[in-house]
Every structure is written in structure tokens, then in C-alpha cells.
N, C-alpha and C positions, 0 to 999 in steps of 0.2 A: 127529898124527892128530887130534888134538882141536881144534887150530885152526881144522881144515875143519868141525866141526859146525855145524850152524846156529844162529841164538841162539833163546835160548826166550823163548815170549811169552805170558804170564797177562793173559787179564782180567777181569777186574771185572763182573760180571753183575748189574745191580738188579733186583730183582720188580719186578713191573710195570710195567716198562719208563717210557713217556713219557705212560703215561696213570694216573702220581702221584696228577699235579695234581687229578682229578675225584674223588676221595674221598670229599671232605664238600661240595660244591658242593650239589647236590641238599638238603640240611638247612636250608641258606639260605635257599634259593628256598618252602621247604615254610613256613619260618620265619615268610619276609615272605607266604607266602599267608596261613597261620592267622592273621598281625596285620592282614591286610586285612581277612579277614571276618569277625573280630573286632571292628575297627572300624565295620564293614556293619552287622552287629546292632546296637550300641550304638548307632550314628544313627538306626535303625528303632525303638528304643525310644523314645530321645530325643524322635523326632516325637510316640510314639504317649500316650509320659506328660507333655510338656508341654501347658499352653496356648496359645493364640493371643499373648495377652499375653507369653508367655515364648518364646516363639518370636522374636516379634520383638524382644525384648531379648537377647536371644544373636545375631540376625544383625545387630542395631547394633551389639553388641561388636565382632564378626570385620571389620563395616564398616571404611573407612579415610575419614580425618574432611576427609586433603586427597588431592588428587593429586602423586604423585612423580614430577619430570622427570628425574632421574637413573638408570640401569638397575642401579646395583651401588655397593660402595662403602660409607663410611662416610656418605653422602648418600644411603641407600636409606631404607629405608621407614620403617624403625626407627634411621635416623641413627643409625649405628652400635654401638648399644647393642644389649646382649644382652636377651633377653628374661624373664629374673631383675633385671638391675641395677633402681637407684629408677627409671631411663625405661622400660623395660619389664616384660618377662613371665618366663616360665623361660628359661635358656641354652639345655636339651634342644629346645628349639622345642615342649613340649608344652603344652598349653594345659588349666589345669583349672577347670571351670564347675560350683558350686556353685548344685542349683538347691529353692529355697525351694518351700515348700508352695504350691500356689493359695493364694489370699487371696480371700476374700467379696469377689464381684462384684453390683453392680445391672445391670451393661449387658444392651442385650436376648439376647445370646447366652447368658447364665449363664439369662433368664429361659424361652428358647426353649426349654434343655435341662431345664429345670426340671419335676417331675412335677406335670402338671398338675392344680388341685385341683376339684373336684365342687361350684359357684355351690349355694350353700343353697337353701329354698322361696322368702326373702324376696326375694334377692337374683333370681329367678329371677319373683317375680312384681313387683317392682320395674321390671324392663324390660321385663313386658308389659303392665303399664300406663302408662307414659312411652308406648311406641307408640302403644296406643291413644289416650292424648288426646292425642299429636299426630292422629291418625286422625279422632276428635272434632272435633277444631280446624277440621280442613279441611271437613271433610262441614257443619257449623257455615257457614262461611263461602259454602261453596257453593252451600246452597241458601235461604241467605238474599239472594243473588245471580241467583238464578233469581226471585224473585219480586221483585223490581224491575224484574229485565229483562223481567217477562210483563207489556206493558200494562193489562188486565185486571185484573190480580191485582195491581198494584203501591199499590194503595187499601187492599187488605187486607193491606200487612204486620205492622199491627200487630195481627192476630190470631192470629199467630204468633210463639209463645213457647220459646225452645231454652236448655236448662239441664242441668245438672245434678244429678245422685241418687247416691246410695250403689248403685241399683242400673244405672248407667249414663247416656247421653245420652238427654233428655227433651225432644219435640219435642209441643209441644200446641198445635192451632187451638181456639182462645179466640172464644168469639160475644162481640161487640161491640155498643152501644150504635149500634138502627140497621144491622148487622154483623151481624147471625146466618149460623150457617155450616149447619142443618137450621131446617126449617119450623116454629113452635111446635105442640110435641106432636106430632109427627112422630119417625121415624126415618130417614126418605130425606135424604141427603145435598143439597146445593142445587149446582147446576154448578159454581159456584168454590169449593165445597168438594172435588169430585172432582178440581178441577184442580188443587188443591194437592195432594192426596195422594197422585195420579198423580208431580207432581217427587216429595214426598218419597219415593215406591217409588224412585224414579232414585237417591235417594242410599240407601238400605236396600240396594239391587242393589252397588253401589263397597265395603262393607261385609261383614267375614263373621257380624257379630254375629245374636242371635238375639233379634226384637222380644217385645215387648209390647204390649197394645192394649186402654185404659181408658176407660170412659164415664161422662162424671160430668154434672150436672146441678145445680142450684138446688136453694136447702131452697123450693121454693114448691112446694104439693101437686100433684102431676099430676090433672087433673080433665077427665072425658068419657069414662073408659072404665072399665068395670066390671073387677075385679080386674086393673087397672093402674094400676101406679103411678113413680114415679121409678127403683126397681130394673130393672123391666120396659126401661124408657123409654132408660136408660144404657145397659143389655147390647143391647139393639136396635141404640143407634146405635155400639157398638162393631165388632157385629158386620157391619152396613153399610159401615165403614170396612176393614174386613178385605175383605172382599167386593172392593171397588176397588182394594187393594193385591195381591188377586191376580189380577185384572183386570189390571191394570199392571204384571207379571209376576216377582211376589215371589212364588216357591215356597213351595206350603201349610209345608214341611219349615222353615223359618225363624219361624214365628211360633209362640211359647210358650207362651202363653195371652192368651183373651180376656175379661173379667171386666163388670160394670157396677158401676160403687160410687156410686151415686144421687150424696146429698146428703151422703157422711161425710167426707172431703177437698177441702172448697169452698179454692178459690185463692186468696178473700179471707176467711177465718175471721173477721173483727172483722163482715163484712156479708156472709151468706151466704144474701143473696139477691138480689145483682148478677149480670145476665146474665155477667161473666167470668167467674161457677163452673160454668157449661155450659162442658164443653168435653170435647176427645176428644186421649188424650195417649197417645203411641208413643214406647215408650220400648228403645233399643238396649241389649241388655243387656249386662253387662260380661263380658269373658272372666276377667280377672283380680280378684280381692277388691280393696278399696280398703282403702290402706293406711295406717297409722298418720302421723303430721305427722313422725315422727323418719326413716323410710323415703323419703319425697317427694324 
């Protein structure tokens, strides 16, 4: 009877059947994420703490100096050297870049990013007077230019005198021998005296400075009018001059004063009683101080 039983059969039951395998897979994968955005950050720093300069000496590094025709092998990139041996780098294939402080730079980028510093008084009137006498220069050249090209007027250039003063460009019609530019003992301007004063308003107008306007005369007594005299006679023809400058449309708001100084700044001090110490001088006043010879 025992021979008819059937046989007996054990088996073997694993946990977890055939899904062993996935255990720790998951650990891996979280592994190589945390080393990827790991290395994320570190690249975002990298950009954010190096230079320009160093920037592009780490993508020279990584650069490759030729091109390789072979795809694998001991004839790839690194001809078969590990990247620790003397031809290369580390074995692990990782690469470590030691990177050095900035270094003091001149180039315009270090100067761009550079707090920029507040130009002193000097340095600030320094370059507004270099404008102005280039400004000077030209108004100078202009309207000594205009009375050549005025047939008229081209006889009298030489009673026309442009210079400079501590207090600016100085522009004076000078009576000439023969040349007078008012009547004697007058204050009324003579036509080619208005027609110069008419250009010089033209060049007063291309200008934003603010004039001046001087009457001066001869040390010879003014005689023919009772309580008149050389003081009278200069501020007269100064104010005359004014007169035709705003005729000629230089705004009252430009002119700073008008004065008469007789006989005390004659043009020729050694003989100051030559008709070139009449004369009527318009002077542009400076925007900026004049500066010391170490400044210029």
C-alpha cells in the first residue's frame, strides 16, 4: 500500500518573488540625480565667481589643441593614456581646476566696473575752458572773416582788435589815423561802425557767454561842452554801442555791464594820446576762471 502513494513535493518559496532585483535600483538613479545637480550648481557658481579672463582660460584648458581621426582606441584623444599618467590628467576622468584670485586688471572692463570717481573743481573747470577757447578760436576766426569778405568794411580791418583777458574774449574797434569809428566829440556811431557791430552781434548770438561793453577815449581834454568831459563822452559811446547790439538782436539779458573808463586804460600807455586809445571794447565773458600754467 505504500507504494501506490504519490510522491511528495516541497518547494522552495522566495520573498519576493522575481521583483529581487529592484531593491536598490532606485538609490542609484537618486545617486547620479543629487551628483548631476550637484554639478549644476557648481557650474552656476563657477560662471558667477570667475572672470572673463578665467573663463576663458578653463575653456582653453577643456579645448583639444588638434583634431582626432580615429573614434576609440589607444589612438583617441588622449592616445591612450590615462588621464593621472605624465600625458595626462586623473585616471577617474575627473578633472580639478584650481582657480586663482582676479589679478589687478587695467583693461577697459575692470575700468567700466570701476566706482566711478566725482572730477574735482579743477579738473571740471579745466574742461570748460579748453571748450571755451576752442569756442573763442572759432568766433576769432569768423568774424575776422566776415569783414574781409564785407567790401566796405574790408579797409577797416585794422581797427579791429580780438584778444584776450583774464576776464575773457576781447573784441575792440580801435579809431585809426584818418579811421575814426564816432564823429570827434560825438557819441553817434558812424555807418561802418554799426556795421561792424551788427556782425559782431552775429558772432555774440553762436555764443552763450555774457558781454561786456567799454568806452574809452584819449588823455586829450574833451572841450565844447560844459560839465562834459571824457567820462561823459566814453559811457555815451558805450552806451551807443549797446544800443546797436540790441538792435541786432542780442537779448538786453546777455549784456553785464556797461561802463565809460575815459582816459585810464589807454591801449598805448607810453603815448596816450594817439587816436588808438578811442576805442569801444566788447568783451565775452568767461564761463570758467582762468587757470593756473600747471592746469592748461
Amino acid at each position: 500500500m505504500a507504494d501506490n502513494q504519490p510522491p511528495l513535493i516541497i518547494k522552495k518559496v522566495k520573498k519576493g518573488g522575481d521583483h529581487g532585483h529592484h531593491g536598490g535600483a532606485w538609490k542609484l538613479a537618486y545617486a547620479d540625480f543629487v551628483t548631476a545637480m550637484m554639478a549644476f550648481f557648481l557650474l552656476l557658481w563657477l560662471l558667477s565667481a570667475t572672470t572673463e579672463e578665467q573663463k576663458e582660460g578653463i575653456a582653453d584648458y577643456f579645448a583639444p589643441t588638434f583634431a582626432s581621426k580615429s573614434t576609440s582606441g589607444a589612438n583617441g584623444v588622449l592616445g591612450g593614456n590615462s588621464v593621472t599618467s605624465d600625458n595626462g590628467a586623473q585616471s577617474s576622468g575627473s578633472v580639478v581646476v584650481t582657480l586663482a584670485p582676479p589679478a589687478p586688471s587695467s583693461n577697459a572692463n575692470d575700468t567700466a566696473n570701476a566706482t566711478p570717481q566725482k572730477p574735482d573743481d579743477n579738473e571740471i573747470n579745466k574742461a570748460i575752458a579748453e571748450r571755451e577757447e576752442q569756442m573763442f578760436k572759432d568766433a576769432e576766426k569768423e568774424l575776422t572773416q566776415a569783414i574781409q569778405n564785407t567790401p566796405n568794411l574790408k579797409q577797416f580791418a585794422d581797427n579791429l582788435i580780438i584778444d584776450r583777458t583774464p576776464e575773457g574774449m576781447r573784441i575792440q574797434i580801435v579809431d585809426q589815423d584818418r579811421k575814426s569809428m564816432f564823429q570827434s566829440g560825438s557819441a553817434e556811431p558812424l555807418p561802418r561802425t554799426k556795421q561792424i557791430l551788427q556782425l559782431v552781434a552775429k558772432i555774440i548770438l553762436k555764443l552763450p557767454n555774457r558781454i561786456s561793453i567799454a568806452g574809452h577815449t584819449d588823455s586829450k581834454p574833451f572841450v565844447g561842452r560844459a560839465n562834459y568831459s571824457n567820462w561823459e563822452l566814453s559811457s555815451d559811446r558805450a552806451n551807443a554801442s549797446r544800443r546797436v547790439l540790441l538792435d541786432s538782436g542780442v537779448p538786453a539779458s546777455r549784456i553785464a555791464e556797461v561802463k565809460g573808463m575815459a582816459d585810464t586804460e589807454p591801449l598805448f600807455p607810453e603815448d596816450p594820446t594817439l587816436p588808438s586809445n578811442r576805442r569801444i571794447s566788447i568783451t565775452l565773458l568767461r564761463e570758467a576762471p582762468v587757470l593756473p600754467p600747471s592746469y592748461r
